[in-house]
C-alpha positions in Angstrom: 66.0 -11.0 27.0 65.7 -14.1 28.3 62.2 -14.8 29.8 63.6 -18.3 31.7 65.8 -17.8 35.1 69.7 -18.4 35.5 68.9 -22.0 37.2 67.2 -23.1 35.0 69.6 -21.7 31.7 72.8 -22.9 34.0 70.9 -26.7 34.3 71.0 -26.6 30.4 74.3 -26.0 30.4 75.3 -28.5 32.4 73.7 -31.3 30.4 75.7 -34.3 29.1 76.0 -35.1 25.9 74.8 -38.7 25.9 71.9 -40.0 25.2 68.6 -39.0 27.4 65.0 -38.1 28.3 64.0 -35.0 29.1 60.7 -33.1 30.5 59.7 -29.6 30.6 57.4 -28.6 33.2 55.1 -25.1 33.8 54.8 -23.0 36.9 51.8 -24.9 38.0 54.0 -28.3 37.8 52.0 -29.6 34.8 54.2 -31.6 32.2 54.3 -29.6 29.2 56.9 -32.1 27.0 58.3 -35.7 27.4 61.0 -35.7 24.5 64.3 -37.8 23.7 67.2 -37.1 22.5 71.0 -38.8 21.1 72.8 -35.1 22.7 70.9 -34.3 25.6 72.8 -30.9 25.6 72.7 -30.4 21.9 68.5 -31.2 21.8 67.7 -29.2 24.7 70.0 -26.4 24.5 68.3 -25.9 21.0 64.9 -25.1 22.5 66.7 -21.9 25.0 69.4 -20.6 22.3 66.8 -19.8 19.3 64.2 -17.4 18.5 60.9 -19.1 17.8 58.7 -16.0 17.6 54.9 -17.1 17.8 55.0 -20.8 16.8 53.8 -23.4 19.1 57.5 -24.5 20.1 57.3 -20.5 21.6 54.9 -20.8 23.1 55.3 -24.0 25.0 59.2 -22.9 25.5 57.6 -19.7 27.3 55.7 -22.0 29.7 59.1 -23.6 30.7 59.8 -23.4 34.4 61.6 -26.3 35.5 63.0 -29.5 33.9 63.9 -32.9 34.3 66.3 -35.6 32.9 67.4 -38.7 33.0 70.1 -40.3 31.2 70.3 -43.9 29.5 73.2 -46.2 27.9 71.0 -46.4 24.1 68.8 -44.7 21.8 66.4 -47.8 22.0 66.3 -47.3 26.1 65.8 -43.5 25.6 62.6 -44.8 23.5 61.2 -46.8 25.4 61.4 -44.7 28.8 60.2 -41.4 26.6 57.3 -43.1 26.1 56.4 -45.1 29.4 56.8 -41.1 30.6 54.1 -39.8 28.0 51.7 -42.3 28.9 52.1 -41.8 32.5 52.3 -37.9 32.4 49.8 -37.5 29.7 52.1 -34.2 28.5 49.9 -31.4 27.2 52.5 -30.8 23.8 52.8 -34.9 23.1 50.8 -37.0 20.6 48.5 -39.1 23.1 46.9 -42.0 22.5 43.6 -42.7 24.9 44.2 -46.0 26.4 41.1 -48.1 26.2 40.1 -50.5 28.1 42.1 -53.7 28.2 41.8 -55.8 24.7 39.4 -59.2 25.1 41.2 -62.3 25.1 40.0 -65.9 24.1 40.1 -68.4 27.5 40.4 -72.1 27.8 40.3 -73.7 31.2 43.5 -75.5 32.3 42.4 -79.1 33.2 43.4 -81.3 36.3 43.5 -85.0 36.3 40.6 -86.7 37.6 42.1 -88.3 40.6 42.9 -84.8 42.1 39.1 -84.2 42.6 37.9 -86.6 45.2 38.4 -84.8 48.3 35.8 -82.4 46.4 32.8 -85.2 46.4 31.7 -84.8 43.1 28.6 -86.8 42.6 28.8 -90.3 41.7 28.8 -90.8 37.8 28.8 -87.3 37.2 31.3 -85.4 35.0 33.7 -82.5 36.7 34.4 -79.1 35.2 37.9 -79.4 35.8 38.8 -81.9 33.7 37.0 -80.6 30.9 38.0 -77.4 29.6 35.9 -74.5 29.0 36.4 -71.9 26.3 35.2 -68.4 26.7 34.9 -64.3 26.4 37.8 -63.1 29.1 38.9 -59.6 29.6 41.3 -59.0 32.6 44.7 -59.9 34.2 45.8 -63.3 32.8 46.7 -66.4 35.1 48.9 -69.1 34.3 46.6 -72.1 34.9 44.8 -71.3 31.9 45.4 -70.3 28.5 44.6 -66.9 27.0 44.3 -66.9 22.9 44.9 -63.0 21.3 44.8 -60.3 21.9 41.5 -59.7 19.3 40.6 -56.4 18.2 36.9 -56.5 19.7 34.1 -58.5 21.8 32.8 -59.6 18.4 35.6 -61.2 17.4 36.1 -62.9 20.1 32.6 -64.3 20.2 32.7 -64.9 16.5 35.9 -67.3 17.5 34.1 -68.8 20.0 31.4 -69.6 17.6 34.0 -71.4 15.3 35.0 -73.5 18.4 31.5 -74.6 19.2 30.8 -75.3 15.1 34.1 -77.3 14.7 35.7 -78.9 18.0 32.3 -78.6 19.7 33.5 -77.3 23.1 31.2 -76.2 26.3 30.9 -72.6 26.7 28.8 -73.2 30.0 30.2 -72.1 33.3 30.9 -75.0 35.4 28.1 -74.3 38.2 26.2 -75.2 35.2 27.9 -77.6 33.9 28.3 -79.7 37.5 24.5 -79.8 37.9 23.3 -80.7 34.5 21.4 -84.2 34.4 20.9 -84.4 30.5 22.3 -82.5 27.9 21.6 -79.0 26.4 20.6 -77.5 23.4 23.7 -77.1 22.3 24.1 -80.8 22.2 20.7 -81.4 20.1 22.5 -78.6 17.5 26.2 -80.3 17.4 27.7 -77.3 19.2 29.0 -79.0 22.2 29.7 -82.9 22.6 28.0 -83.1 25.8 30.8 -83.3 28.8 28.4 -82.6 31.1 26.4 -86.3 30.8 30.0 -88.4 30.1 28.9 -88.2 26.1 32.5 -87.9 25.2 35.5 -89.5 27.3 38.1 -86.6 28.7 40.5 -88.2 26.4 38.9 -87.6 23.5 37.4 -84.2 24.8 41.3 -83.5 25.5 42.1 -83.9 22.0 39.2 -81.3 20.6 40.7 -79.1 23.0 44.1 -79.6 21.5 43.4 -79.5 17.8 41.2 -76.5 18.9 44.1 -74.5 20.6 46.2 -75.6 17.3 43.7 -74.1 15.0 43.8 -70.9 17.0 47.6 -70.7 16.6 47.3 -71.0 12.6 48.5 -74.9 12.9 45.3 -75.7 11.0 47.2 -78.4 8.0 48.5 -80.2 11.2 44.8 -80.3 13.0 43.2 -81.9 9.5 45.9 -84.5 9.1 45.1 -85.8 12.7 41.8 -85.1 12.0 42.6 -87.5 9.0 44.7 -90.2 11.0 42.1 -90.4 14.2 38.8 -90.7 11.1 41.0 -93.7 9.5 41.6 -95.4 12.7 38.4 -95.9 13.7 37.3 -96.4 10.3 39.8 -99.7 10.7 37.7 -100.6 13.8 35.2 -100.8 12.0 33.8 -98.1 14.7 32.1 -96.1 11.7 30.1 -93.6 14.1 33.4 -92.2 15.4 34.9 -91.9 11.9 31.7 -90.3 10.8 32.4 -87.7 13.7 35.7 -87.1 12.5 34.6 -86.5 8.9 32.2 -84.1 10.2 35.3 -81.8 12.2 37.3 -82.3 9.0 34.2 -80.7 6.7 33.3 -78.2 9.2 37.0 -76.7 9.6 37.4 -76.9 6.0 34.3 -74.9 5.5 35.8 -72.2 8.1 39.2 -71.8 6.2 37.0 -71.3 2.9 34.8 -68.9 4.5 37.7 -67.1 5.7 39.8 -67.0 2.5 43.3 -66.6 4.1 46.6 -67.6 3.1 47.6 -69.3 5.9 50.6 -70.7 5.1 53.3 -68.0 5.5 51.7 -65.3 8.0 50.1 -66.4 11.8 50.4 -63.6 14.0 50.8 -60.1 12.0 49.5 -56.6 13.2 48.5 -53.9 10.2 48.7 -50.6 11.2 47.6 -47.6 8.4 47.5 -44.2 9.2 45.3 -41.2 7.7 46.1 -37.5 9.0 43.7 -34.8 7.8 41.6 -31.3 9.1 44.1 -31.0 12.0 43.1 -34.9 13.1 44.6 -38.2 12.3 43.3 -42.2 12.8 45.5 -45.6 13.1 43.3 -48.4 12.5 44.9 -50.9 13.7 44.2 -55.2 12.1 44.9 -57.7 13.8 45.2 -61.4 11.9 46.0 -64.1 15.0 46.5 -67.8 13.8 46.1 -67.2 10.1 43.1 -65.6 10.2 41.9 -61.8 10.4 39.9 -60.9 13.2 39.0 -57.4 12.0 40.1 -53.9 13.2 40.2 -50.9 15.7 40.5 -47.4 15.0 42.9 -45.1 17.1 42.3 -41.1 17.5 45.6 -39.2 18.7 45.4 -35.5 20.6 48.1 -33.0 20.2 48.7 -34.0 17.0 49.6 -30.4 15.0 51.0 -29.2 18.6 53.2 -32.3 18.9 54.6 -32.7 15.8 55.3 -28.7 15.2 57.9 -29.3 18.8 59.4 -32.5 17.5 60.1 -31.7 13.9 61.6 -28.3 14.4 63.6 -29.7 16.7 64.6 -33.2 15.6 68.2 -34.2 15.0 69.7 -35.9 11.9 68.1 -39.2 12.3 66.4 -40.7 9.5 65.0 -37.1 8.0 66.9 -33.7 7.8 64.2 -31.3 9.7 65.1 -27.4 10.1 62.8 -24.8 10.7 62.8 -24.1 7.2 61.9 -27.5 6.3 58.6 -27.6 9.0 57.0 -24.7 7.1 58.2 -25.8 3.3 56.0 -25.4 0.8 55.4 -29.0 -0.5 52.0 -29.8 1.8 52.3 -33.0 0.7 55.9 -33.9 2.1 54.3 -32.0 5.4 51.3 -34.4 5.8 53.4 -37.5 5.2 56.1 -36.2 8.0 53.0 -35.9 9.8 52.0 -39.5 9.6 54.8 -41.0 10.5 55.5 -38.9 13.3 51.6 -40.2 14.5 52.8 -43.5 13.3 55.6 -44.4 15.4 54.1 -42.5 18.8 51.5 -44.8 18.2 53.8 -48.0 17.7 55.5 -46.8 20.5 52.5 -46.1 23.5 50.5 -49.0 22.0 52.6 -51.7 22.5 54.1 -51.5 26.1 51.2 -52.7 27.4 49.7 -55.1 24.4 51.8 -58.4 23.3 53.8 -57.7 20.2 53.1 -59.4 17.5 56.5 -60.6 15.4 55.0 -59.2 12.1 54.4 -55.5 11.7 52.8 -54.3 8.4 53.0 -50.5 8.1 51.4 -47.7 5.5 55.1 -45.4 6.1 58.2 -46.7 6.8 59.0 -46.3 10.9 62.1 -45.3 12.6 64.3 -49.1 12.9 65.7 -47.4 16.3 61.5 -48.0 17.6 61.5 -51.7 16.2 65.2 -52.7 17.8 63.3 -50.9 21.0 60.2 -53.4 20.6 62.1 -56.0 20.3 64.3 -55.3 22.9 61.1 -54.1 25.5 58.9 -57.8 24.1 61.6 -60.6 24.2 60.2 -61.5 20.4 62.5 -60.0 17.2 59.8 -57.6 15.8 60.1 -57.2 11.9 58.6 -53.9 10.1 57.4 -54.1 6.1 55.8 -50.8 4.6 55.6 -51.9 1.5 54.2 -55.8 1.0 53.2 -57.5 -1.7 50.2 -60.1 -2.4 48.5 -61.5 0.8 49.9 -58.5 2.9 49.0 -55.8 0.2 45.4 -56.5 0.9 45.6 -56.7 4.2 47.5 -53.1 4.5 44.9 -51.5 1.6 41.7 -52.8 3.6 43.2 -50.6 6.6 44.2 -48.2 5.0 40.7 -47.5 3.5 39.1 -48.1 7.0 41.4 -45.6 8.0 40.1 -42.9 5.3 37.0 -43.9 6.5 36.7 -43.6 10.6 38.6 -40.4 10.3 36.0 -39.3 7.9 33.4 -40.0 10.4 35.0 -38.1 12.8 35.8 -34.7 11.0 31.8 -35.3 10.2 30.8 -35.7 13.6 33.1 -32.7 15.1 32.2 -30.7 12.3 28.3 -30.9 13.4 29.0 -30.6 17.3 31.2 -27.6 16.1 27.8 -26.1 14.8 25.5 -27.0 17.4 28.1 -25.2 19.8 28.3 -22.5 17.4 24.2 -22.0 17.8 23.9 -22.1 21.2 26.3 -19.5 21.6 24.5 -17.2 19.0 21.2 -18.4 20.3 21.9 -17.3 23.7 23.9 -14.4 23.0 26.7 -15.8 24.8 30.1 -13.9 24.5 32.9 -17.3 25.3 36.9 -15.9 25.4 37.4 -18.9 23.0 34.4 -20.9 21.5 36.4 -24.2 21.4 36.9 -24.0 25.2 33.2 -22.9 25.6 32.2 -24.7 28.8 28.5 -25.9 30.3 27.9 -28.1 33.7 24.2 -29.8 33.7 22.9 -31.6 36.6 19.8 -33.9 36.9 18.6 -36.1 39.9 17.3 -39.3 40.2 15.7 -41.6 42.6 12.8 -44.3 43.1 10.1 -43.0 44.9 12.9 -40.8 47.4 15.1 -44.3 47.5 18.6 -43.8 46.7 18.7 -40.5 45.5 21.6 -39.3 43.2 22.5 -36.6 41.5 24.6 -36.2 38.5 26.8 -33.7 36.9 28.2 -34.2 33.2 30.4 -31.4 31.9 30.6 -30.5 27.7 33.8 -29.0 26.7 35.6 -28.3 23.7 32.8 -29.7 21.3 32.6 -32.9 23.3 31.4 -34.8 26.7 33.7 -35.1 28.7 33.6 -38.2 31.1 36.5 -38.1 32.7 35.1 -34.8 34.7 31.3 -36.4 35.2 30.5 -36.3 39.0 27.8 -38.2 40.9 26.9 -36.9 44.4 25.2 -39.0 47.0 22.6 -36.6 48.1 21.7 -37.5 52.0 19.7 -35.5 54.5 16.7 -34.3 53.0 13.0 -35.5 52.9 12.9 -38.5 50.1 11.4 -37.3 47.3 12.4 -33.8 47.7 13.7 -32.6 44.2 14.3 -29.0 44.7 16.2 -29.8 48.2 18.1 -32.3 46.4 19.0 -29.2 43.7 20.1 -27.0 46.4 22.2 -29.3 47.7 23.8 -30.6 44.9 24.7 -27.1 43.4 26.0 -25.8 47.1 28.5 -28.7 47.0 29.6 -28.3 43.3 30.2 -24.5 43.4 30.4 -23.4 47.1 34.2 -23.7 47.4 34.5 -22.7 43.5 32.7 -19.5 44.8 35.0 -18.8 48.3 38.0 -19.6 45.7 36.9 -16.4 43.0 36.1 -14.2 46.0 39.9 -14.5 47.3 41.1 -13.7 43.9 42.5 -17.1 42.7 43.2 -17.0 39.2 43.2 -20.6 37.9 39.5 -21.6 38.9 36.6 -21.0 36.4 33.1 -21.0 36.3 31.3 -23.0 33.0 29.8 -20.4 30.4 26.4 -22.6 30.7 25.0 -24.4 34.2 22.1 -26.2 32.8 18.9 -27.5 34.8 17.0 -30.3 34.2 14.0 -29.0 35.4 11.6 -25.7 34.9 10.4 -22.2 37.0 10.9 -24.4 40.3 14.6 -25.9 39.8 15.6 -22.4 38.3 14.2 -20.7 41.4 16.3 -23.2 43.7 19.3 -22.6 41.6 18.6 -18.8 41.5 18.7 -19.0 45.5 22.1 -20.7 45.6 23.8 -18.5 43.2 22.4 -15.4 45.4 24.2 -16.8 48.2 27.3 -17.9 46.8 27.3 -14.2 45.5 27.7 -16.3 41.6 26.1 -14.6 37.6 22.5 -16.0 37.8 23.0 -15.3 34.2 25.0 -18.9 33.7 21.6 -20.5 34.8 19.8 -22.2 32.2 16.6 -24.2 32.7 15.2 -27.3 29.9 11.5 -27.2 30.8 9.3 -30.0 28.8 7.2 -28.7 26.1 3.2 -29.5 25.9 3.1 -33.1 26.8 6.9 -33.6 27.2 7.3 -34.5 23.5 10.9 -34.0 22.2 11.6 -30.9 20.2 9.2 -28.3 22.1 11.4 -27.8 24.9 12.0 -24.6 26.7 14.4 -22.5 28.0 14.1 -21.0 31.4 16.5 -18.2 32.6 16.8 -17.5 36.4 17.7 -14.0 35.8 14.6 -13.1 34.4 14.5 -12.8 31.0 11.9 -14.4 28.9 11.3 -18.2 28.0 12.9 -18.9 24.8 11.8 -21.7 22.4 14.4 -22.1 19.7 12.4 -24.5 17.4 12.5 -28.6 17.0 14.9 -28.3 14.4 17.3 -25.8 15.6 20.8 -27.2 16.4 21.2 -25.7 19.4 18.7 -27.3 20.9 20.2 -30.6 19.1 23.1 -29.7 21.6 21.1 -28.5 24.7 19.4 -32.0 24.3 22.2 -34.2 23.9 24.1 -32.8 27.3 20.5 -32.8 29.4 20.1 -36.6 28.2 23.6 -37.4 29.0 23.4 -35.7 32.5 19.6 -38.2 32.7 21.4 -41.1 31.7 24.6 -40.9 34.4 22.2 -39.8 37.3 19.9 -43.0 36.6 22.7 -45.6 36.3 24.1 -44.0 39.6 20.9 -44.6 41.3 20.1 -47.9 39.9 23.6 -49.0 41.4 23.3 -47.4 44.6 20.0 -48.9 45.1 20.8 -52.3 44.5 23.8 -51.7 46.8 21.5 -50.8 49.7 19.1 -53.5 48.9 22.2 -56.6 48.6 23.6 -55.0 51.7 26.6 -53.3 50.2 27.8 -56.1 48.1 29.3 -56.3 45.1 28.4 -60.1 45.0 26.6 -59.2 42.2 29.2 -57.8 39.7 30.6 -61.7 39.9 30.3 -63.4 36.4 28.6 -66.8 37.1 26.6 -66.0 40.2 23.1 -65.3 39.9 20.1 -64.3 42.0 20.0 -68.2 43.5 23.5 -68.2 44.1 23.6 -64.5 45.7 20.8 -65.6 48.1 22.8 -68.8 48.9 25.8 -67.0 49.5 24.2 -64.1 51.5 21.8 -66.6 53.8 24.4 -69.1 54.7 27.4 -66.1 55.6 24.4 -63.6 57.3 25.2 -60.8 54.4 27.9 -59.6 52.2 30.3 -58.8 55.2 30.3 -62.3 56.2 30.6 -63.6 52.1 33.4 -61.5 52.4 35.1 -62.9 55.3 34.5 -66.3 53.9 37.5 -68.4 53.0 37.6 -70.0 49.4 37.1 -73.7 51.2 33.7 -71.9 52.9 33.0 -70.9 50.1 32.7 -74.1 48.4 30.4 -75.4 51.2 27.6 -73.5 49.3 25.4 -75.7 47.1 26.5 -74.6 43.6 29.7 -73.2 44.4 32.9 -74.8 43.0 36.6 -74.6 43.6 36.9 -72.6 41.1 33.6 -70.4 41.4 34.9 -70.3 44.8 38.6 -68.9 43.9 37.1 -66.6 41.9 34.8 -64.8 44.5 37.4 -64.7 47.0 39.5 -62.6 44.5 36.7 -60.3 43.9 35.8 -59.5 46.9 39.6 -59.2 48.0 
């Protein structure tokens, strides 16, 4: 008997068979399944018509309540808006990929011609940041005065770049508040890592030209930047202006030193990404390498969720594309055709989240062939025809065998490291006689509070879950109201708000709200005895209460633990893991109430403002700012030509504190 209602069996029915995306969604309206299909009938009606007994395709079919579709005129459009849905919906049966923060980008200034500076009264005889460009660390929304090199896999290689720059082309770094003020030249100069813009030591047309050949060497056009290199040395060697050529000859040595160094053929591939892929243990990493102009700029790994669910769903029911799956097929013997199906499955969901946010590259080099359907898709989606090679030869072999083996490796570390918070969890729950439903879902809340002498007092919650922090369910809570300094008020107050409606919510019988197996204090007798008076009231198990009291002379390792219903302090021993894990989630739950504090405080003391948070304004700056607008309200009413009335304050400074604060 069917466990689904007619509506929802009759919408089935009623599908076209064209090609489509479809979601499945649960009773509580969560999205259980973003999938795609060529026969939106023929896919979905597969998932209602067949028996699938206790697999994970039953049991996320039984959770099937309501669902959704949307038809589209291709295969590559279904691709493209199955996967925009995933990482929207964050599906609980999908491979997922985290989405990190944005990827670092190398920045050059745009310039503006001289003349178009005088209504700024720059000082006489003094050179002006506009007109010589800056390169730099960026991370954020592009804009189109400037130009944006990448993206590169990590800060490091960014900075590493910038070092190259500095070596070769010798361009400023400095911001231009710096750079407007300066009167003789820096360090840098004395080294031969800038040519000294600041103190007109180099014209802006020959600046201009290091700024070109630099952005040239950046996009792999490094022949062409040595044969002007060449051409500008033999010219002023013809002048007879032998300094100048000597300068020349010194770019030309220094770039060829960097090519050596590097050891890259340059000559066939500029822009290529390398993706390898390692699945093992239930877990799988895509280390992605990136090479931008010719050279590589090392490598990220990627960790997927959902893996064994997700691929389970789409394999059983995937039609006749590229591999023949059946149900007999997914559980098939041969573990080694398994794992590989595996791998590309995480392969392409990976291709396909990853880059509709990033710039595509027009060079993919893959450890498994992918679906052509996801490259037409990409190139389609990017505007750039995309090209695919899972099996390369020479220059590209090494690239793809270096990732792969950084692949083995990162997932390696991983199994490692779950493997050893799986045993820490494992200890604690034996060590406290704990009795969890499911010991991977084993679940512990610890709070801490922090403040400077009863100034800006915070506390923090940090919750440990399934082997892991997790910081996307961290809470900080402005604690107000109470006598500064007061610890165990702060306690009480902190623990009513966190669990007070949690509480009202068991006593009326919902069902989907839980209490954590663990609520762990930072503190001894005194913060137990708070907590123990809360819990009486909210009418909550003074048995989840768990106190860390510091050992004789609070050294690490002879720790306590207190219990507010009355059993006995327990030690479990310096070297026990589960005070390894007890530990780790008190110092976490430290560490998030101090930053908190620390923030709030220097809030309070700036008047609110996040003046601070500004790259290129310091304490002088702030005070400036905040003394000649009467406080951050007034910075923040300020207009970008206010602004620049500030001593130190550029156009450009200026433009980019207006868009902070607005």
């Amino acid at each position: 008997m069917s466990v689904h209602s007619d509506q929802l069996l009759s919408e089935v029915a009623a599908l076209p068979g064209l090609p489509g995306v479809y979601r499945y969604f649960d009773a509580e309206g969560q999205v259980l399944y973003v999938g795609k299909a060529r026969h939106l009938k023929k896919r979905v009606s597969s998932y209602f018509h067949k028996d699938h007994g206790g697999t994970r395709i039953g049991h996320m079919v039984s959770k099937i309540v309501r669902m959704e579709t949307t038809v589209v005129r291709s295969e590559a459009e279904a691709l493209l808006l199955e996967n925009n849905l995933i990482k929207t919906l964050n599906p609980k049966f999908n491979i997922l990929f985290r989405d990190d923060k944005s990827y670092p980008y190398l920045k050059m200034t745009g310039t503006v011609a001289a003349s178009a500076l005088k209504p700024l009264g720059k000082r006489e005889g003094g050179a002006s940041p506009l007109v010589f460009s800056r390169v730099a660390y960026y991370r954020g929304a592009v804009e189109k005065k400037h130009h944006y090199f990448g993206p590169f896999p990590s800060a490091w290689a960014v900075k590493e770049s910038i070092q190259l720059l500095q070596k070769v082309f010798r361009l400023r770094t400095c911001e231009d508040t710096v750079f407007a003020n300066r009167t003789r030249p820096c360090l840098l100069f004395q080294i031969k890592r800038c040519s000294g813009p600041c103190v007109n030591m180099i014209s802006p047309e020959n600046y201009a030209q290091d700024v070109s050949n630099a952005e040239k060497f950046l996009r792999g056009e490094t022949q062409m930047v040595l044969q002007e290199l060449e051409s500008r040395m033999m010219a002023h060697a013809d002048r007879l202006e032998f300094e100048l050529a000597a300068e020349a000859r010194n770019q030309m040595t220094a770039l060829s030193r960097v090519l050596h160094q590097q050891s890259v053929d340059t000559t066939t591939d500029t822009d290529v990404d390398i993706l390898a892929v390692k699945v093992q243990g239930g877990r799988a990493c895509v280390n992605l390498a990136m090479v931008r102009g010719g050279r590589h700029l090392g490598d990220r790994p990627y960790f997927p969720t959902h893996v064994e669910d997700a691929h389970a769903i789409s394999s059983l029911m995937a039609e006749n594309d590229d591999v023949e799956w059946t149900e007999q097929s997914a559980e098939a013997p041969n573990e080694n055709a398994r794992a590989k199906a595996v791998e590309i499955h995480v392969l392409e969901a990976f291709i396909a989240q990853h880059y509709l946010g990033v710039p595509v590259p027009p060079a993919l080099i893959t450890s498994e062939a992918v679906n052509k359907h996801l490259i037409e898709a990409l190139s389609l989606q990017s505007g750039v025809k995309v090209s695919a090679v899972h099996n390369p030869r020479e220059q590209r072999r090494t690239w793809l065998e270096m990732a792969e083996k950084n692949a083995a490796i990162q997932l390696a570390r991983l199994l490692a490291e779950e493997g050893s918070q799986q045993a820490r969890t494992r200890a604690l729950v034996e060590a406290l006689d704990l009795a969890p439903d499911d010991m991977d879902a084993l679940r512990m809340e610890c709070f801490d509070i922090s403040h400077t002498a009863g100034e800006a007092t915070q506390a923090s919650c940090v919750v440990f879950q399934n082997h892991k922090m997790q910081n996307s369910e961290y809470r900080r809570y402005k604690i107000e109201g109470i006598t500064p300094g007061d610890d165990y008020a702060a306690m009480r107050q902190v623990l009513t708000r966190r669990y007070g409606k949690l509480a009202e919510a068991i006593r009326t019988g919902e069902t989907q709200v839980r209490m954590p197996e663990v609520v762990l204090i930072d503190g001894g007798k005194g913060q137990v005895s708070m907590a123990r008076e809360v819990f009486e009231s909210l009418g909550l198990d003074l048995s989840l209460i768990i106190g860390v009291e510091k050992g004789e002379g609070r050294k690490v390792g002879l720790e306590e633990l207190v219990f507010a219903d009355g059993r006995e302090k327990v030690y479990l021993g310096k070297d026990s893991a589960a005070l390894m894990l007890v530990a780790q989630v008190r110092d976490e739950a430290h560490r998030f109430a101090i930053t908190g504090m620390r923030a709030q405080r220097a809030r309070v003391r700036v008047g609110g403002s996040r003046i601070e948070e500004i790259a290129g304004i310091g304490p002088k700056k702030r005070a400036r700012l905040l003394q000649r607008f009467g406080g951050a309200k007034g910075v923040e009413d300020a207009s970008v030509e206010d602004l620049m009335s500030v001593e130190g304050i550029s156009h450009e400074l200026a433009e980019t504190i207006y868009n902070a604060l607005h």
